[in-house]
C-alpha atoms as an extended CHARMM CRD file, in Angstrom:
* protein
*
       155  EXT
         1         1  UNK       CA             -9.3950000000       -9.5960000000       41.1550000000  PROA      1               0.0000000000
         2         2  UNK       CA             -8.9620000000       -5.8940000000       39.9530000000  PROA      2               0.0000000000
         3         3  UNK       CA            -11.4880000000       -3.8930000000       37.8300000000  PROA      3               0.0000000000
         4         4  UNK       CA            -10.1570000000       -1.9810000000       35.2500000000  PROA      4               0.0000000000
         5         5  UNK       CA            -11.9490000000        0.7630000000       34.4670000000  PROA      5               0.0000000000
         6         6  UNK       CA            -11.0410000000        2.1690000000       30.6370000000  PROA      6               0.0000000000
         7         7  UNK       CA            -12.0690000000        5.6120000000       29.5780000000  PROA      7               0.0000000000
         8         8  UNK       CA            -11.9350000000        5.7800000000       26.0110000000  PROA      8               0.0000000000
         9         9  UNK       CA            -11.2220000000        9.1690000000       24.4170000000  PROA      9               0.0000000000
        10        10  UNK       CA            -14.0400000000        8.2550000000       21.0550000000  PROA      10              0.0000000000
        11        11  UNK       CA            -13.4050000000       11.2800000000       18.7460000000  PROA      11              0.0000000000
        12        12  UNK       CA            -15.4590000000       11.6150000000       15.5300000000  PROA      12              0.0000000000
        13        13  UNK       CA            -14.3040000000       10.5050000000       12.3110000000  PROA      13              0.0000000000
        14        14  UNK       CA            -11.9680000000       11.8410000000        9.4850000000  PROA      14              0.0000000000
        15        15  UNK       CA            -13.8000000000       11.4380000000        5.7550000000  PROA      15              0.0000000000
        16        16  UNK       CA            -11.3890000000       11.7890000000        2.7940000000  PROA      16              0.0000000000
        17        17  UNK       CA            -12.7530000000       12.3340000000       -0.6400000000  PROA      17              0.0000000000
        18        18  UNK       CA            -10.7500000000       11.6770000000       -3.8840000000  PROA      18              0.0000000000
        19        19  UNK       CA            -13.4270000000       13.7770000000       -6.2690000000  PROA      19              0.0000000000
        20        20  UNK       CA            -13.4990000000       12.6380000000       -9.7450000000  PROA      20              0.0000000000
        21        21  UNK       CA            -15.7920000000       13.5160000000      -12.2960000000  PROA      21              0.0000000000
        22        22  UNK       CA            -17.7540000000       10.3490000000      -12.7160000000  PROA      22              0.0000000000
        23        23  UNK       CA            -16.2650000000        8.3160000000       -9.7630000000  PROA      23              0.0000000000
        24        24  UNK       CA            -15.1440000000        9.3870000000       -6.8090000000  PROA      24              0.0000000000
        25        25  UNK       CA            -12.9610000000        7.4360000000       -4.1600000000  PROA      25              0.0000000000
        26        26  UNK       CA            -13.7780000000        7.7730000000        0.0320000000  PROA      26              0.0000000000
        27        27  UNK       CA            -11.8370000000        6.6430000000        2.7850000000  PROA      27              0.0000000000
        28        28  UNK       CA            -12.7450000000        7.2600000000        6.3780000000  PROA      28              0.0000000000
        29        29  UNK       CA            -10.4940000000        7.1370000000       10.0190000000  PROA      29              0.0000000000
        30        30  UNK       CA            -11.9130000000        4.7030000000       12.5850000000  PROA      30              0.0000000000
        31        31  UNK       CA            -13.1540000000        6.4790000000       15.6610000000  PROA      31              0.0000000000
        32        32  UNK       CA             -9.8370000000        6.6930000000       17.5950000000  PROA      32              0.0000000000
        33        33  UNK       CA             -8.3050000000        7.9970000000       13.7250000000  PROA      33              0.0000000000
        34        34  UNK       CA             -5.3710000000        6.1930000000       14.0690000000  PROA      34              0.0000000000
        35        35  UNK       CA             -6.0250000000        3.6370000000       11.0370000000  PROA      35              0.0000000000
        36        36  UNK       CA             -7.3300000000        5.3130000000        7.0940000000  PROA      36              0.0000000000
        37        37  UNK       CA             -9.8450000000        2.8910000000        5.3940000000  PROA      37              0.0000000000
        38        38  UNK       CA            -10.8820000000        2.7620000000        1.8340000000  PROA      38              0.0000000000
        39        39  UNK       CA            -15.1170000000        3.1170000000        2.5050000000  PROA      39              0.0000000000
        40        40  UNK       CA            -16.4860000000        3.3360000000       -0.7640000000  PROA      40              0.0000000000
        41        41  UNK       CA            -16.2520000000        4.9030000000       -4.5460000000  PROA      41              0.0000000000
        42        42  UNK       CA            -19.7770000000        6.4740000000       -5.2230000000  PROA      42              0.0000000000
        43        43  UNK       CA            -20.8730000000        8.1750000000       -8.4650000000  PROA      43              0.0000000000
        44        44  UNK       CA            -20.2830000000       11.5040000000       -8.3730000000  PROA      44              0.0000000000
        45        45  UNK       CA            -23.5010000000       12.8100000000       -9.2090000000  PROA      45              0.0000000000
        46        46  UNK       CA            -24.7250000000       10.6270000000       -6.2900000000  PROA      46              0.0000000000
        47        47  UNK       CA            -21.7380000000       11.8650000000       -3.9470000000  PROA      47              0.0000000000
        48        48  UNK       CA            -23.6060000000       14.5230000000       -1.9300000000  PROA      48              0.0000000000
        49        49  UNK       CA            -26.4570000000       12.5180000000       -0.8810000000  PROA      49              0.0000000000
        50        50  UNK       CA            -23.8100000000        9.3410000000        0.1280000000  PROA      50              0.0000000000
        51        51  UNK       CA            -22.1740000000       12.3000000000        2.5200000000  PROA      51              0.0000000000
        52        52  UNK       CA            -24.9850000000       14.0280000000        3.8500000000  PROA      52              0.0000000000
        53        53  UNK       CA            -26.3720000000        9.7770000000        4.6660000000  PROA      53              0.0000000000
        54        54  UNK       CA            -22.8220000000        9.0540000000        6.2110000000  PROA      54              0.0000000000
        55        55  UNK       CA            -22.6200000000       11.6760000000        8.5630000000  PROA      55              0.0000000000
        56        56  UNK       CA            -26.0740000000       10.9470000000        9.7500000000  PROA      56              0.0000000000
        57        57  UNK       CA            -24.6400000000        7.5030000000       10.8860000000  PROA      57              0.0000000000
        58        58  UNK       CA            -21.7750000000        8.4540000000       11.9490000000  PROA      58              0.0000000000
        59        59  UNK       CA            -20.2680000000       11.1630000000       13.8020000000  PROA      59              0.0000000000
        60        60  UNK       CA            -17.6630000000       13.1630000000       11.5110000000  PROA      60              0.0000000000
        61        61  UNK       CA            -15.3650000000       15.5940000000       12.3890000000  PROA      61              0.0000000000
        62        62  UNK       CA            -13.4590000000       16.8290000000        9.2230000000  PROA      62              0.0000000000
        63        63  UNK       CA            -13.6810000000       15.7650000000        5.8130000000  PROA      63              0.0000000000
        64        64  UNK       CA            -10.3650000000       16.0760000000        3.3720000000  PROA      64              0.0000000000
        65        65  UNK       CA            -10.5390000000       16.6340000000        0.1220000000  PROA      65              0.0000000000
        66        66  UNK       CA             -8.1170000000       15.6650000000       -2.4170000000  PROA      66              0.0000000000
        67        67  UNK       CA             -6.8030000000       18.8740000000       -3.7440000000  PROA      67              0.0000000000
        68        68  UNK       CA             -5.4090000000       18.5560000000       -7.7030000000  PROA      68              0.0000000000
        69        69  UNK       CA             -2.3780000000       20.0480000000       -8.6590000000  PROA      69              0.0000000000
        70        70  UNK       CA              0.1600000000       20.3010000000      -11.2890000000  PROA      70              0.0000000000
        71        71  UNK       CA              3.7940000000       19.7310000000      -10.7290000000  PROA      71              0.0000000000
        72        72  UNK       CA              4.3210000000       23.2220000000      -10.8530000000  PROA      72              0.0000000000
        73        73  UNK       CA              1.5300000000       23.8360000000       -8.3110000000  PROA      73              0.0000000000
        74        74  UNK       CA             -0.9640000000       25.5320000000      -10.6010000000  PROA      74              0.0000000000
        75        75  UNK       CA             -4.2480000000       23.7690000000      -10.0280000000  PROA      75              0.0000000000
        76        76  UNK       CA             -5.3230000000       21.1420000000      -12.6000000000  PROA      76              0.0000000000
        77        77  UNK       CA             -8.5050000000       20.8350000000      -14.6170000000  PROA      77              0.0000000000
        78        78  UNK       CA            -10.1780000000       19.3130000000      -12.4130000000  PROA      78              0.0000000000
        79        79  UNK       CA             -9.9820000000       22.5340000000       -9.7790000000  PROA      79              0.0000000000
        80        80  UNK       CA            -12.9860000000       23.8800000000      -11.2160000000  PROA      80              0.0000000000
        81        81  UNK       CA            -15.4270000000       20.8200000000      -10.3980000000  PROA      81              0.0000000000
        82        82  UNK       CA            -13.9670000000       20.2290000000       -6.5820000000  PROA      82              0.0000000000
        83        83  UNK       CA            -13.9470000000       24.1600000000       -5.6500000000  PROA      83              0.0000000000
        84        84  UNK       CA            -17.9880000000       24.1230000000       -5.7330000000  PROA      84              0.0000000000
        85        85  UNK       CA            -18.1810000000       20.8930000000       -4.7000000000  PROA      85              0.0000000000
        86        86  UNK       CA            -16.2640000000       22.0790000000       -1.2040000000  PROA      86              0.0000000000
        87        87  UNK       CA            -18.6730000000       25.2590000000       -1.0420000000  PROA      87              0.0000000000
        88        88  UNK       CA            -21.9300000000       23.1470000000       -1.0960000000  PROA      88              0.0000000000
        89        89  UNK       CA            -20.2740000000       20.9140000000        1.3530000000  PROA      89              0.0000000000
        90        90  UNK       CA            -19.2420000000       23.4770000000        3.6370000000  PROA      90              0.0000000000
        91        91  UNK       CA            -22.6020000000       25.0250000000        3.1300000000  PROA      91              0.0000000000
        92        92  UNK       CA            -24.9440000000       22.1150000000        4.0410000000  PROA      92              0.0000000000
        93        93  UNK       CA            -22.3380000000       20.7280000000        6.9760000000  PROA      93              0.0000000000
        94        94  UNK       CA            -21.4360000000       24.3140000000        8.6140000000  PROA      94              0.0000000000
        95        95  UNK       CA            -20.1420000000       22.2450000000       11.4900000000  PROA      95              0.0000000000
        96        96  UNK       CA            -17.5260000000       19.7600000000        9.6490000000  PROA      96              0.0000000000
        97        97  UNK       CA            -14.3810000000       21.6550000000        8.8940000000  PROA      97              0.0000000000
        98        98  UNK       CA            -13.3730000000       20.9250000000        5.2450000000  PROA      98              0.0000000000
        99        99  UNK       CA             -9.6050000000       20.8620000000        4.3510000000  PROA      99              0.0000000000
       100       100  UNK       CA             -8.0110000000       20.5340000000        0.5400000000  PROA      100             0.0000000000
       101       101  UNK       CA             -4.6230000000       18.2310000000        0.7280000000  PROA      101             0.0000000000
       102       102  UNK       CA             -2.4580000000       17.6060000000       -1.8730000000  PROA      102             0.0000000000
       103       103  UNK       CA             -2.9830000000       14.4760000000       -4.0030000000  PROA      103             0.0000000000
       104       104  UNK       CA             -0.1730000000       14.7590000000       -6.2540000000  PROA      104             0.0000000000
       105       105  UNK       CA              1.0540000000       10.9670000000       -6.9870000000  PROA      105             0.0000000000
       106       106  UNK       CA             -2.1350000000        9.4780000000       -5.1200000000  PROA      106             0.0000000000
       107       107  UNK       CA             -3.0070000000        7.4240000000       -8.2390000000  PROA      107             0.0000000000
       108       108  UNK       CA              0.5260000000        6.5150000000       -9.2330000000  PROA      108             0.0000000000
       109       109  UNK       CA              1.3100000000        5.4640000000       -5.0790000000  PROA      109             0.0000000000
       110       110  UNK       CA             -2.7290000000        3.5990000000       -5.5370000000  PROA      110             0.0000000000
       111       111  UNK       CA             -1.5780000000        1.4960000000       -8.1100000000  PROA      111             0.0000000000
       112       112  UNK       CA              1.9820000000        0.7620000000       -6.1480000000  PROA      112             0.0000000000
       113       113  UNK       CA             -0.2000000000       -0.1210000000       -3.2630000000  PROA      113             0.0000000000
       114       114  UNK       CA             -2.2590000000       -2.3220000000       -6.0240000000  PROA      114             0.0000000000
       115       115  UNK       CA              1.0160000000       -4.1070000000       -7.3260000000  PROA      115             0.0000000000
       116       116  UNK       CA              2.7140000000       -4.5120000000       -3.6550000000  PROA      116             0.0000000000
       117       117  UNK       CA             -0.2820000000       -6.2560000000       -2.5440000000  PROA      117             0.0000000000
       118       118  UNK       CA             -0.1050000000       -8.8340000000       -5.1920000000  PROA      118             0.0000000000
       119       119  UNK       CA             -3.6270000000       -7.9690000000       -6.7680000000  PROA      119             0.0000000000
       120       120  UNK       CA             -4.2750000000       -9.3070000000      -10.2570000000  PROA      120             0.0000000000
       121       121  UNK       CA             -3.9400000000       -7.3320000000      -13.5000000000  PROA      121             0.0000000000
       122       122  UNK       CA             -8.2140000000       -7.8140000000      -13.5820000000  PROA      122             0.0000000000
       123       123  UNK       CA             -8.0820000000       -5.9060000000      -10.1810000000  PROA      123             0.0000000000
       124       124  UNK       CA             -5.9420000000       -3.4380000000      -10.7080000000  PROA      124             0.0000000000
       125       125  UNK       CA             -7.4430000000       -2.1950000000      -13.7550000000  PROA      125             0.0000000000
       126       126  UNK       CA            -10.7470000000       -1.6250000000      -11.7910000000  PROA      126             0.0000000000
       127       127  UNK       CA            -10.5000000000        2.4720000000      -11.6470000000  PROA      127             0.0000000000
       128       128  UNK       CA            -13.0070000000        2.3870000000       -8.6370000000  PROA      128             0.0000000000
       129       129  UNK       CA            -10.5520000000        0.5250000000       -6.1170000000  PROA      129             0.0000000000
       130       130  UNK       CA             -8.0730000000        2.9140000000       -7.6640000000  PROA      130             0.0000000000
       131       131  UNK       CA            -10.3150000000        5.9290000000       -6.5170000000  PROA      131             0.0000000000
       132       132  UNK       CA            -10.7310000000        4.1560000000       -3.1170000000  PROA      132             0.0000000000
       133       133  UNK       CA             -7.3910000000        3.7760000000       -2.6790000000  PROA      133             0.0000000000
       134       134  UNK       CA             -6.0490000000        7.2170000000       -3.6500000000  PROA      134             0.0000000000
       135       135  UNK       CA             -8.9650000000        8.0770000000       -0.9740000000  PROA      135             0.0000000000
       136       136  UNK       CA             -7.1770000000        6.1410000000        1.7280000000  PROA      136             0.0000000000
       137       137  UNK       CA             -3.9050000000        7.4060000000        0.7560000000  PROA      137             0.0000000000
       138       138  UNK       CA             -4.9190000000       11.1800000000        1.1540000000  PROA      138             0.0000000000
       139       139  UNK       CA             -6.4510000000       10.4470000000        4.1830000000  PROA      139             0.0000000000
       140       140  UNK       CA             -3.3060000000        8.5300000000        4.8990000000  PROA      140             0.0000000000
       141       141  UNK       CA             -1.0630000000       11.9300000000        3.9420000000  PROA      141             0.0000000000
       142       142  UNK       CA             -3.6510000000       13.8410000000        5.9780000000  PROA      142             0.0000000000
       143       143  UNK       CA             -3.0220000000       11.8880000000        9.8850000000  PROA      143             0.0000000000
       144       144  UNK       CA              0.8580000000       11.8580000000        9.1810000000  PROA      144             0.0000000000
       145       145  UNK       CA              1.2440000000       15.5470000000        8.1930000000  PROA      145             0.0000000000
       146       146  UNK       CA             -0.6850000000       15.7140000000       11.6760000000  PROA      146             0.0000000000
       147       147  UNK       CA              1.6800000000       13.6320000000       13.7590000000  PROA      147             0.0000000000
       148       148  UNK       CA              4.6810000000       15.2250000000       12.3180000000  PROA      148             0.0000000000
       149       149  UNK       CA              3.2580000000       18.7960000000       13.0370000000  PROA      149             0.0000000000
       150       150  UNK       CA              1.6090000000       17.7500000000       16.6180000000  PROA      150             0.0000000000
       151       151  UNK       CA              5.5860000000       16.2230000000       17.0350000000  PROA      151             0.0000000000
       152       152  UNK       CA              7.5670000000       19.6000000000       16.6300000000  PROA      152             0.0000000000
       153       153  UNK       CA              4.5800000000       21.7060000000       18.4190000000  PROA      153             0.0000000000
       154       154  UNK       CA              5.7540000000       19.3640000000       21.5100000000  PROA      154             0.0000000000
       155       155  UNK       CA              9.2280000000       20.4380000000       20.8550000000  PROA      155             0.0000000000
């Protein structure tokens, strides 16, 4: 009989935050970050604490953050809540990079996602599994945009 000996490489976590102004969405990579889970939709007034809690648990090495824009690219309304958001999150975790991605079509793709999984009209109209599943998809967006650019750096 052989041992195997397996040497895991166990790499931090990837948060993704879908910041809303009363809710917002969060989806986080397992520890390898090959698979995005929906982890929660927090109040937002609350959302700082949850964060600053989370990465005391667990170790996190970047958070996304949903980034809202128009279809002409010009930031939407919601720009000036999220921009001072990032800066007191960069602020209090000086060691966690923070990245914006695009969410364009994360709620229309969440509800998709709703309908393709045969969830109920009850469920569907629940806007916090929406907000945790536009989470997941950003984070989603985030690991492929990776892969494809990690792909044609190899190239």
């Amino acid at each position: 009989m052989v041992a195997l000996d397996f040497d895991f490489c166990i790499m931090a976590r990837i948060l993704a935050i879908d910041y809303g102004k009363k809710r917002t969405g969060l989806a986080v990579t397992d520890v390898l970050q090959i698979i995005a889970n929906g982890l929660a939709t927090v109040p937002t007034h609350t959302l700082i604490d949850y964060i600053l809690d989370f990465v005391k648990r667990e170790p996190v090495e970047r958070i996304v953050v949903g980034l809202p824009k128009q279809m002409d690219n010009r930031p939407s309304e919601n720009m000036v809540r999220i921009e001072p958001f990032v800066n007191r999150l960069r602020k209090l975790l000086p060691d966690i990079s923070v990245e914006y991605v695009d969410e364009r079509f994360t709620s229309v793709l969440a509800h998709q996602a709703m309908l393709d999984g045969g969830l109920k009209k009850k469920d569907r109209q629940r806007k916090e599994l929406v907000d945790e599943i536009s989470a997941t998809i950003i984070l989603q967006s985030y690991m492929e945009s990776r892969r494809v650019k990690g792909f044609y750096n190899e190239m």
